[in-house]
N, C-alpha and C positions, 0 to 999 in steps of 0.2 A: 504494500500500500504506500503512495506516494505521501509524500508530507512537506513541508514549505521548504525545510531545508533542504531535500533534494531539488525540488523544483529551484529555488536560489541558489544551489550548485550549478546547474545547469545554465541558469541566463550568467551567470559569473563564469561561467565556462565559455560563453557565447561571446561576452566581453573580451575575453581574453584571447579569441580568437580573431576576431575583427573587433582591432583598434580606436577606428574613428567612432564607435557605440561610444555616446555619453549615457546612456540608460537604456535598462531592458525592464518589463513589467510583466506578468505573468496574471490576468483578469478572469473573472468568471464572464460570460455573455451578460449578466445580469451586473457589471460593471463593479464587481466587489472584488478586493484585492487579495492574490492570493499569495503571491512571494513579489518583492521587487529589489532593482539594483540601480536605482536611479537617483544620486546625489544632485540634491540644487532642485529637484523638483517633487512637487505633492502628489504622490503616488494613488491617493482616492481620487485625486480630482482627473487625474489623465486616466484612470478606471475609469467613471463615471463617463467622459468625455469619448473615449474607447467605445463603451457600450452606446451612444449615443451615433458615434459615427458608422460604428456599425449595423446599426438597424436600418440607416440608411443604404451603406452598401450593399447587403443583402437584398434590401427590395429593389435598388439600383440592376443588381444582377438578376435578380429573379423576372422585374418587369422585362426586360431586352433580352429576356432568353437565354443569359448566358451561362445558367447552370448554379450550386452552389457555391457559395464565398468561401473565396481562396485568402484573397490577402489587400490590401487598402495600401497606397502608397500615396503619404502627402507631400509636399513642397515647399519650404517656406524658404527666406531669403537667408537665413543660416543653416540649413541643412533639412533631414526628412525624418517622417514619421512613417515607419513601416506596420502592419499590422495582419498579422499572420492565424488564420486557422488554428486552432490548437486543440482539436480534438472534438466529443462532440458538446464540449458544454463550456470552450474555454477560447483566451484568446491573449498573444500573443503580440507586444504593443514593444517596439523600440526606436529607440533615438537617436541620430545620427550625426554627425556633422555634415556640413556641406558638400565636403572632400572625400566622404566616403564611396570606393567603389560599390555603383548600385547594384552591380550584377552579384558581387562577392554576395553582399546583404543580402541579398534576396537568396541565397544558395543557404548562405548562414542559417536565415530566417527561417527558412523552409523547414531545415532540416531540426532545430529547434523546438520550431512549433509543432511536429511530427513528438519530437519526446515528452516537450511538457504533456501534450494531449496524452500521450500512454501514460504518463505519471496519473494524470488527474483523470482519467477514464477510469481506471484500475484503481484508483482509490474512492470513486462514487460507486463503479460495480462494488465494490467490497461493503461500502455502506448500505447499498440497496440489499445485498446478500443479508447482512447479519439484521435487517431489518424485515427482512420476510422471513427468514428460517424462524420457525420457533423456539423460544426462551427455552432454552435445556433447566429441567426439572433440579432443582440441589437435591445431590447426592441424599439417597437415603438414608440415615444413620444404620448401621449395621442390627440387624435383627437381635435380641437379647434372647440368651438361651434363655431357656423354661428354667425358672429358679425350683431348685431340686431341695428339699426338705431330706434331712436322713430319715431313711424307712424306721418305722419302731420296729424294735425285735418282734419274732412272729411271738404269739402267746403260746405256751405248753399248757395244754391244758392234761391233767392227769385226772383220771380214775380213782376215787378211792373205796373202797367197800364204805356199805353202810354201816352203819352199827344199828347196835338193838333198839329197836323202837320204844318210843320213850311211852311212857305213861300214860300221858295225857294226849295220848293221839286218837280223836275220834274218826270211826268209822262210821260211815251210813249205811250200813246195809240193812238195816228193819226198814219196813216199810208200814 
């Protein structure tokens, strides 16, 4: 199961690969933050701003036919904002300088947004998993043997002759 710090290993890996990144951010579609490596900027608000753009692009490509959202590429006059598929409930937002080769980024990007999504795929399947299986019973305490009493000794019972009948022993036989 994935967890922020592997995902934040990953965009720091990504960093580390291609240079001119000033930030990489790692978003749910739903514009909540899930790991980031983005010094100098507010990482909810380029979440929020992320989810924003991307409901756009989506319907962008979905109206012209062009299939499902791949990736979002902005412009600005100091460098770009790439923003990359990342699986099926995530998404993949970095930041670049000006001078950054686009082609590199986008190879980087791709390939990135390809892992975070198996991080966070594989960590929602695991939560949808232990959310339908049913609660496993707590252990039974082990059964208590049957509490045993010592047997009483059997009784002897002995025979003994009678003796002479006493005195005052009435009979009924008159009638």
């Amino acid at each position: 199961m994935a967890s922020a710090p592997e995902i934040l290993d990953e965009l720091r890996r990504l960093r580390a690969r291609v240079p001119q990144l000033t930030g990489a951010l790692a978003a749910g579609v739903d514009g909540l933050v899930l790991a980031h490596d983005t010094p100098g900027v507010e990482p909810e608000v380029v979440a929020a701003l992320t989810a924003a753009a991307l409901g756009v692009a989506v319907r962008m490509a979905d109206t012209t036919g062009q299939g499902d959202f791949r990736e979002l590429l902005v412009r600005g006059r100091y460098g770009y904002v790439a923003t990359y598929a990342a699986g099926e409930s995530a998404v993949l937002t970095l930041l670049a300088q000006d001078r950054v080769n686009v082609g590199r980024l986008h190879l980087e990007g791709r390939r990135a947004g390809t892992r975070v999504g198996e991080l966070v795929d594989a960590r929602e399947a695991a939560a949808r998993q232990s959310r339908a299986a049913p609660a496993e019973a707590p252990p039974k305490p082990p059964a208590k043997p049957p509490v045993r009493t010592p047997a009483k000794p059997p009784t002897v019972r002995t025979r003994t002759a009678r003796g002479p009948a006493t005195a005052n022993a009435r009979t009924t036989t008159e009638s």
